[in-house]
C-alpha positions in Angstrom: 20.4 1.6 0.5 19.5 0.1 3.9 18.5 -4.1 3.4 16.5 -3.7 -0.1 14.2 -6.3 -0.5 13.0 -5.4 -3.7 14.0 -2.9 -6.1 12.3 -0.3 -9.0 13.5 2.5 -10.9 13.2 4.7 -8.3 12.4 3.1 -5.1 13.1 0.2 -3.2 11.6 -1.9 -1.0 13.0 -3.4 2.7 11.8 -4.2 6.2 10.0 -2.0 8.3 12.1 -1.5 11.6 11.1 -0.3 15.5 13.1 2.9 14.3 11.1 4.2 11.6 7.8 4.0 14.4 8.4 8.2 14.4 8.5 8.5 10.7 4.8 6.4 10.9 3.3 8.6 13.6 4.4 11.6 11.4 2.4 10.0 8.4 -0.3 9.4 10.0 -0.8 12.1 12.2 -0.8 14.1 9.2 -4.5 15.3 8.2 -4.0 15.5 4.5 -3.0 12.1 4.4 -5.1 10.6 7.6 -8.1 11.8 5.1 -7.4 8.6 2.4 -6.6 6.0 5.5 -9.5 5.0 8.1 -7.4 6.1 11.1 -9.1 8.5 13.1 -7.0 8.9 16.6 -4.1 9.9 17.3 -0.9 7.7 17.1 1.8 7.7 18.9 5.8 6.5 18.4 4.5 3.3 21.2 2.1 2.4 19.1 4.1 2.6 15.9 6.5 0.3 17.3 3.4 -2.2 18.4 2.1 -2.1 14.7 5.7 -2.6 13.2 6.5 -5.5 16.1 3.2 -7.3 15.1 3.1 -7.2 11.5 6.3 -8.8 11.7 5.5 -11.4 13.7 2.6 -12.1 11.5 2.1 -15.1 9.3 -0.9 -13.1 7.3 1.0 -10.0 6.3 4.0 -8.8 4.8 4.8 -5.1 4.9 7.6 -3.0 3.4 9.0 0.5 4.1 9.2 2.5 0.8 12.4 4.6 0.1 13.5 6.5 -2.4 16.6 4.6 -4.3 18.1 8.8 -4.9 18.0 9.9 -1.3 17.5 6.4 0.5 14.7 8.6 2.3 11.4 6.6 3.3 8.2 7.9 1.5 5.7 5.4 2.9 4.7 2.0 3.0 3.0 -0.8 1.4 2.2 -4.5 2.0 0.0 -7.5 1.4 -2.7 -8.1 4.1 -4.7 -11.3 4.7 -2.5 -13.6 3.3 -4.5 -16.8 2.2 -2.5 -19.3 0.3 -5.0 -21.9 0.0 -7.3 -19.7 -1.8 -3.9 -17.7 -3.2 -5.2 -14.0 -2.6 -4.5 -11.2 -0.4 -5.5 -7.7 0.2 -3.3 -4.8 -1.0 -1.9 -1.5 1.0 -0.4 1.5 0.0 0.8 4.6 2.1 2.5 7.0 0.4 3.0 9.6 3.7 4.7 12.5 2.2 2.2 14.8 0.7 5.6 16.4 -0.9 6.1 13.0 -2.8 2.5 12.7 -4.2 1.8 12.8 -8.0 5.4 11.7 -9.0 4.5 8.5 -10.0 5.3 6.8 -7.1 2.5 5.3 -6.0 2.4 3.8 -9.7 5.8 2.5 -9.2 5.7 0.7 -5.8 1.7 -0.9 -6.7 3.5 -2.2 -9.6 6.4 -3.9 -7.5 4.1 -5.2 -5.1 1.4 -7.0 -7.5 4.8 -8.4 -9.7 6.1 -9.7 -5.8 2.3 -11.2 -5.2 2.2 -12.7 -8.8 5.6 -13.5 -9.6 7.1 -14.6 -6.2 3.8 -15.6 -3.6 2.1 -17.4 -6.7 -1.2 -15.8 -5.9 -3.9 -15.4 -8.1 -6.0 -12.5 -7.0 -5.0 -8.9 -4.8 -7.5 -6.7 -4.1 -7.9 -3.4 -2.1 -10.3 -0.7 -1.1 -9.8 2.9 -1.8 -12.1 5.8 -0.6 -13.6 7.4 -3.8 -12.9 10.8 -3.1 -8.9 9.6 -3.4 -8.6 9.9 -7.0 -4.5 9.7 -7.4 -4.6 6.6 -5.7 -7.5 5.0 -7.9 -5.7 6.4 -10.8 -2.6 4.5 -9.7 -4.2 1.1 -9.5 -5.8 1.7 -12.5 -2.8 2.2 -14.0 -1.0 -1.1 -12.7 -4.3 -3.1 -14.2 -6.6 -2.9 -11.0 -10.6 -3.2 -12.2 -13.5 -1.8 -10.8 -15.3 -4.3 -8.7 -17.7 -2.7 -6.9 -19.0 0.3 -4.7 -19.6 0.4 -1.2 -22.5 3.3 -1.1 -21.1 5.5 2.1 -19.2 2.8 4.1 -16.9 5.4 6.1 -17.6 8.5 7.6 -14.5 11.1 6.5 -14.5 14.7 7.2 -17.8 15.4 8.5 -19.6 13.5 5.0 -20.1 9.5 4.1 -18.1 8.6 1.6 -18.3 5.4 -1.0 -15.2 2.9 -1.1 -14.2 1.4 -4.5 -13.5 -2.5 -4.5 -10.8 -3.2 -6.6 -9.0 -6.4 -7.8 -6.3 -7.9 -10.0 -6.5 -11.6 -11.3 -3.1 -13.2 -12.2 -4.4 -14.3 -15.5 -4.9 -10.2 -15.9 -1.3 -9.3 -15.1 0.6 -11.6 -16.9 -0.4 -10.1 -20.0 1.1 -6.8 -18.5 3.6 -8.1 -17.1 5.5 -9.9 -20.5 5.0 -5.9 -22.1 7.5 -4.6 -19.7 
């Protein structure tokens, strides 16, 4: 394993570095998964390396590369966006980029690690995200982890050629700790 941060059954967690900018353009570039982000141009490996250089120099945002513990192969990424610690939320991310890697659980396994780091570790109180509609794994996923239904946001993108609606979603601490002394 290359610098875990956190670890899970079957992934781990650790920084994102300048030289996995290629594996992000390749994620991203990809049109089966660029259809679930709101990307809509072209990246390149100069701009990965921009993206990775500035979330890591921010103060609002922690992200993660996610690799596979069998393997140590990276799978995606996932972080915590906003960061407010006064009011003790943040907004939740989640990129699994290997179309080969979805519906193993994954994305299950790595929401989980992140809302037990934003609970357990950054003391917040509330994550939240927004999913496109149409990306029912996903909502599944966060479903699955203890995310509610918050809201709808009648055809806030525009995704292959059709509006599309985007669930809010949210976790409260009180909501997870519950789940989290069943594990």
């Amino acid at each position: 394993m290359q610098t875990p941060f956190l670890l899970g059954p079957r992934l781990y967690f650790r920084p994102l570095e300048r030289e996995d900018a290629p594996r992000l353009a390749s994620f991203v570039n990809n049109p089966d998964v660029r259809r679930n982000l709101l990307t809509h141009r072209p990246m390149n490996v100069g701009q990965e390396v921009a993206f990775v250089d500035t979330m890591a120099a921010s103060q609002r945002d922690i992200l993660f590369a996610i690799a596979l513990r069998d393997g140590d192969r990276m799978i995606g990424t996932t972080g915590l966006h906003e960061l407010d610690f006064r009011s003790r939320r943040a907004v939740f991310g989640l990129l699994i980029g290997e179309p080969s890697e979805w519906n193993k659980g994954y994305a299950t396994e790595a929401t989980r690690m992140m809302v037990d780091y934003a609970f357990g570790t950054l003391n917040l109180n509330r994550v939240e995200l927004e999913v496109l509609e149409h990306n029912v794994g996903a909502i599944r996923a966060y479903e699955k982890v203890g995310f509610n239904r918050e809201g709808l946001l009648r055809q806030h993108h525009y995704v292959d050629g059709a509006y599309v609606n985007t669930l809010v979603m949210g976790i409260l601490r009180s909501e997870w700790q519950p789940l989290a002394a069943t594990k």
